[in-house]
VEXROBA-795983 format. One record per residue (C-alpha): x, y, z; residue in one letter. Coordinates in steps of 0.25 Angstrom, whole numbers, plus 5000, padded with zeros to 4 digits. Layout:
BEGIN
XYZA;...
This chain:
BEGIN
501050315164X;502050415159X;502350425143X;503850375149X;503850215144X;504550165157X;503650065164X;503849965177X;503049865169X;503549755163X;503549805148X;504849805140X;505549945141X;505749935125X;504649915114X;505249795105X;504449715095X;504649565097X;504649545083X;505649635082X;506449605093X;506549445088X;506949485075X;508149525067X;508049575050X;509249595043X;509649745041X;509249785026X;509849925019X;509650065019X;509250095004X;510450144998X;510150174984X;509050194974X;508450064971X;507249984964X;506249884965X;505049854960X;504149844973X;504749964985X;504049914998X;504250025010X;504049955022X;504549825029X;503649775037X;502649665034X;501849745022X;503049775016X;503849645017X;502749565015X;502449635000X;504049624997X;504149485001X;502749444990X;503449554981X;504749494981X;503949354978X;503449394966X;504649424960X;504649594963X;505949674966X;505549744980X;506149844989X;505649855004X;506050005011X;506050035026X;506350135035X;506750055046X;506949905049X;506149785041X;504949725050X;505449865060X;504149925059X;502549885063X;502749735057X;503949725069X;503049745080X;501649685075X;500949585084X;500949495073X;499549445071X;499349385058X;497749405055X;496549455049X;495849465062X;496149625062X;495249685074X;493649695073X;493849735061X;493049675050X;491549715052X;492249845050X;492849825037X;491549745031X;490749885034X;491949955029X;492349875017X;491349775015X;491149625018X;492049605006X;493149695007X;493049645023X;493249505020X;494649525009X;495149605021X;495149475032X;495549385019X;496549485015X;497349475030X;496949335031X;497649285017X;499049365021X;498749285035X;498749155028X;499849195018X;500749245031X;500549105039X;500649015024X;501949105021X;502649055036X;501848905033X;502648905022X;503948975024X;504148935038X;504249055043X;504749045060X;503749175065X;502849105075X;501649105066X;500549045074X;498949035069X;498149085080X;496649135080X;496549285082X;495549355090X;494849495091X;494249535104X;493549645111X;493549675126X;492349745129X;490849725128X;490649845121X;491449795109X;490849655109X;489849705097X;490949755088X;491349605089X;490249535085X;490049635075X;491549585068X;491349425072X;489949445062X;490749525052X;492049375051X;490449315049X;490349405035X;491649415032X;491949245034X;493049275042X;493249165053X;493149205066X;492449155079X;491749225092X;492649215104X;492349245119X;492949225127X;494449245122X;495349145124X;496249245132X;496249295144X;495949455138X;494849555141X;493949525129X;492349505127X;492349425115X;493349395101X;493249335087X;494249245084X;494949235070X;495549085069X;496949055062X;497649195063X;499249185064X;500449255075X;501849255070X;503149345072X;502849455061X;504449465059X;504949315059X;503949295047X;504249425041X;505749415042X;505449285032X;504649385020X;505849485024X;506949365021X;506149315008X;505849465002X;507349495004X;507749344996X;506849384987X;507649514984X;506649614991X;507749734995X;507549795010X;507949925015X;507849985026X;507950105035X;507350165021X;506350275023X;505350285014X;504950435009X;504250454997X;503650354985X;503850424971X;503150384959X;503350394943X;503750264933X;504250214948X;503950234962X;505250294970X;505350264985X;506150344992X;506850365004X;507050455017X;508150575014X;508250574998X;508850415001X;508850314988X;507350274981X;506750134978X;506050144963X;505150034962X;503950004954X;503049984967X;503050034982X;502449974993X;502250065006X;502349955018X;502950065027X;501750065037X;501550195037X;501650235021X;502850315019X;502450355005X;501050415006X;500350464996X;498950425000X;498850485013X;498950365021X;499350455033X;497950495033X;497450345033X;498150285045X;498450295059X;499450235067X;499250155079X;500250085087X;500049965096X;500649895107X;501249725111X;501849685121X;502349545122X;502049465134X;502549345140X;501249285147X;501049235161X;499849185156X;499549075144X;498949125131X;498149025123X;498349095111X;497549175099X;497749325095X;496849435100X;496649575099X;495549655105X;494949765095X;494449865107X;495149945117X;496049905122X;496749855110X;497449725113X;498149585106X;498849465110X;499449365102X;500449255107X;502149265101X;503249155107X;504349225112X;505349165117X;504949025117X;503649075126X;502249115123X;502249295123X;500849365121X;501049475113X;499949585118X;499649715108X;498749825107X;498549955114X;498250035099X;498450185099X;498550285088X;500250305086X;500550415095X;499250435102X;499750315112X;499850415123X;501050345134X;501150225124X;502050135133X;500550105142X;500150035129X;501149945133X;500949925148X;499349905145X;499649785135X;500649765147X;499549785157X;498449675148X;499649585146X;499649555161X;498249575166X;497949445154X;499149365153X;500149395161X;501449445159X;502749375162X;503649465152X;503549555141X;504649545134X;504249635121X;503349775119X;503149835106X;502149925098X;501749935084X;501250045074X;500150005064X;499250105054X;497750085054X;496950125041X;495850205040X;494850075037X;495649985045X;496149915033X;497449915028X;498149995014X;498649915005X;498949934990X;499150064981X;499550184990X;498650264982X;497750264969X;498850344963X;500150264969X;499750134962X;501250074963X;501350124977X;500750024989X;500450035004X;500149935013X;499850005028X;498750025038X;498849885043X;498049905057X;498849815066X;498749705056X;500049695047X;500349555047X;499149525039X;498849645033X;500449675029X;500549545022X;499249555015X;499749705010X;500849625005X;500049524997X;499149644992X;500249734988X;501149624979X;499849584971X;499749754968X;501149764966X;501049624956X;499849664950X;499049544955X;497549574961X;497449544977X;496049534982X;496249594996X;496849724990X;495649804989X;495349795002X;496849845007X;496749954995X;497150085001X;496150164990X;495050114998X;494650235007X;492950215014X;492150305019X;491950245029X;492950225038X;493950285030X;493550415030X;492950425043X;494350365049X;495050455038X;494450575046X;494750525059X;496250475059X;496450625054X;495850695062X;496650625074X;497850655065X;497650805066X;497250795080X;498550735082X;499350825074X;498650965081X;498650885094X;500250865091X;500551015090X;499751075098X;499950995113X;500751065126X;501950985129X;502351015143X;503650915144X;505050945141X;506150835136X;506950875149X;505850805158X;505950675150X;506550555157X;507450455151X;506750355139X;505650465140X;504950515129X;504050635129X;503550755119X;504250855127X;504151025124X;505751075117X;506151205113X;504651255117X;504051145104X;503550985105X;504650885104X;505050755108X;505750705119X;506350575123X;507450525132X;508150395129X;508550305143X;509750385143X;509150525144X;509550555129X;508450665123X;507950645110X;506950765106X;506150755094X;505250855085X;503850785087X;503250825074X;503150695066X;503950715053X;502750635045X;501450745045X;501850805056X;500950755069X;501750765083X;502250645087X;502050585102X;503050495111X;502850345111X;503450305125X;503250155123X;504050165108X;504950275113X;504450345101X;503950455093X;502450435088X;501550515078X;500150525083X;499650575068X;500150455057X;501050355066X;502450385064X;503550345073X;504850405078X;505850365088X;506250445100X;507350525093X;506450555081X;506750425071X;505550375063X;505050235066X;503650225058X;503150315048X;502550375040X;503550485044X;504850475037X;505650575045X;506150565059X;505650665070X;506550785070X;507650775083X;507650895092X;508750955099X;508950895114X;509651005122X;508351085127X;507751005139X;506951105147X;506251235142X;
């Protein structure tokens, strides 16, 4: 289909998180003034509300910093799948880390697993938490090997899990292993509790607070977009997904990749389970009650962020599987979310660098923040109280193998470069003038690249595409109406307004009055 998102199917015009769309935060400030704390956390999502709200526990003055909306960002629109069963992915780490360092990485997401489901035991939190048994699949013969390759390596590494085949589902699959007493819940209703108890317990909120630098000498200085106040503070946590402050490079250590869901109301029953397939096509399902009735909430369709090319048939293929296996009655919610993948797979979490000791990061979480978010929370308190955490090293950003590191180190580069020369150097043949309405397009103005969208009213926006971060051209997302940087991941709105970072600065607007040329 055209790069134009309109579609006859039966997909909802607008992308909305459920989450989102079934949850209400109270507004907190814009910072006003120069203030301090002892702990400045950038970043509310779950990494960074999850280390306030343990912070704020043992007794710390914490200030939490973000440039939109709390629980706005990837949290908002996760599926929401509380495991340690992340992908075929453990055979790989063994020959990459070692049996050992393999094992603390399953007990490290399993522990933050139990602690989540003990926490909404014990507080009685109303977020639909249900234990379910999660399963990883593949769906051709060909893959079949790399299988039972990872079911041998649960075996070493004592991790439960059991052969399965058939699925329980009706899905295109050859064979799964299962992962008994994994956990759903509704991200936001559980998050708006530590969100409540942080605030009770005196942990300051601002938001639509941009982050710019970090600046160090007896204190750490956080501060804000346009020469706005500063946060001193004895430590700095940077949960901002992307980091803002980077010193280390991490830009060079992470790629972006979005992902799609759509939530289905089901002709068909679905006997339960969570599932994702780890080949090609990439796909999930996992239940949700909406509404008082049983929704399956279908995911996948990975791409690197802006090399999606026409991202609105991501959706109308999870459409497309939605129906050909269960059915479709309605679909009352689309949505996509952005995750960073390291270069080893495994997330960063501690120190920034060796020689910002007072300044954390906790990012690259793979698609697997529920887990991995609350566990960076876990990890970074103990650092921050000086107590020893056992799963640390394993997270430890310092940690940088040959192999994969700098095999992948090379790789995601060089597809970074591409896409900067690629960026610059490509014919563009359309003009904003042959746009229709709620059409977006990079579009030739004033003889140079630009972008072009029309809102439903024929309103032009025009953008300058360069991407304010390093500089990457950024590509049209017609599912998200958005702005996408094929390079490090940054986001913009049609009329040029950041969404995600790491870019700080909005696209620069263009002048509107010259159509043709």
């Amino acid at each position: 289909m055209s790069d134009n998102h309109q579609s006859t199917s039966g997909l909802p015009p607008v992308p909305v998180s459920l989450w989102r769309a079934t949850h209400e935060f109270s507004a907190f400030p814009k910072l006003e003034e120069d203030i301090s704390a002892d702990v400045a956390i950038i970043g509310a999502g779950i990494a960074g509300i999850t280390t306030a709200y343990l912070l704020a526990q043992a007794g710390m003055r914490v200030v939490i910093l973000e440039a939109g909306k709390v629980l706005d960002g990837t949290t908002g629109h996760t599926t929401a799948k509380v495991s340690a069963q992340h992908g075929v992915i453990f055979d790989e780490l063994m020959h990459h880390f070692g049996q050992e360092q393999a094992r603390m990485y399953y007990e490290g997401n399993a522990t933050a697993a139990k602690w989540m489901g003990d926490l909404v035991k014990e507080k009685q939190i109303d977020c639909q938490w249900a234990e379910e048994d999660a399963y990883v699949y593949i769906q051709s013969e060909e893959n079949l090997k790399k299988l039972e390759v990872e079911l041998t390596a649960y075996d070493k590494l004592n991790i439960p899990g059991q052969w399965v085949d058939p699925l329980p589902i009706p899905v295109p699959s050859r064979a799964g292993i299962k992962m008994p007493g994994q956990a759903r819940f509704d991200p936001l209703a559980y998050l708006h509790y530590l969100l409540d108890s942080a605030v009770q317990q005196g942990v300051r909120i601002y938001e639509h607070t941009t982050v710019t630098d970090v600046e160090e000498d007896a204190s750490l200085h956080v501060r804000t977009y346009g020469n706005g106040p500063s946060v001193t503070a004895d430590h700095v946590v940077v949960a901002s997904h992307f980091p803002v402050y980077d010193p280390g490079f991490y830009f060079t250590r992470l790629h972006a990749e979005r992902s799609y869901a759509v939530l289905v109301e089901p002709q068909k029953p679905f006997t339960g389970g969570m599932y994702i397939s780890d080949d090609e096509p990439s796909r999930s399902l996992r239940t949700v009650i909406h509404d008082g009735k049983e929704h399956i909430l279908f995911g996948g369709e990975n791409h690197k962020t802006g090399q999606g090319i026409c991202t609105f048939g991501h959706y109308e293929r999870l459409e497309s599987y939605a129906a050909e296996t269960f059915g479709i009655r309605n679909i009352p919610f689309r949505w996509s979310a952005q995750d960073l993948i390291s270069l080893d797979k495994v997330p960063y979490i501690g120190p920034i660098t060796g020689r910002h000791e007072r300044v954390y990061v906790a990012t690259g979480f793979a698609k697997w923040g529920m887990t991995t978010g609350t566990m960076a929370g876990h990890i970074l308190k103990d650092r921050i109280t000086g107590r020893d955490n056992s799963y640390a090293a394993v997270f430890d950003p310092a940690r940088f193998k040959a192999d994969p590191g700098v095999k992948n180190f090379i790789v995601e580069n060089a597809n970074v470069a591409k896409e900067l020369i690629s960026g610059k150097v490509g014919i563009i043949h359309k003009n904003a003038g042959e746009l229709g309405n709620d059409e977006g397009s990079v579009v030739r103005h004033d003889g140079k690249r630009a972008g072009a969208y029309k809102d439903p009213s024929g309103k032009l926006f025009l953008v300058d595409t360069t991407c304010t971060h390093l500089g990457c051209e950024v590509e049209w997302n017609s599912g998200e109406r958005s702005w996408d940087c094929p390079c490090h991941g940054s986001r913009y709105d049609y009329a040029g307004k950041v969404i995600e970072g790491p870019a700080v600065k909005d696209l620069k607007i263009l002048e509107a009055q010259e159509l043709q040329e």
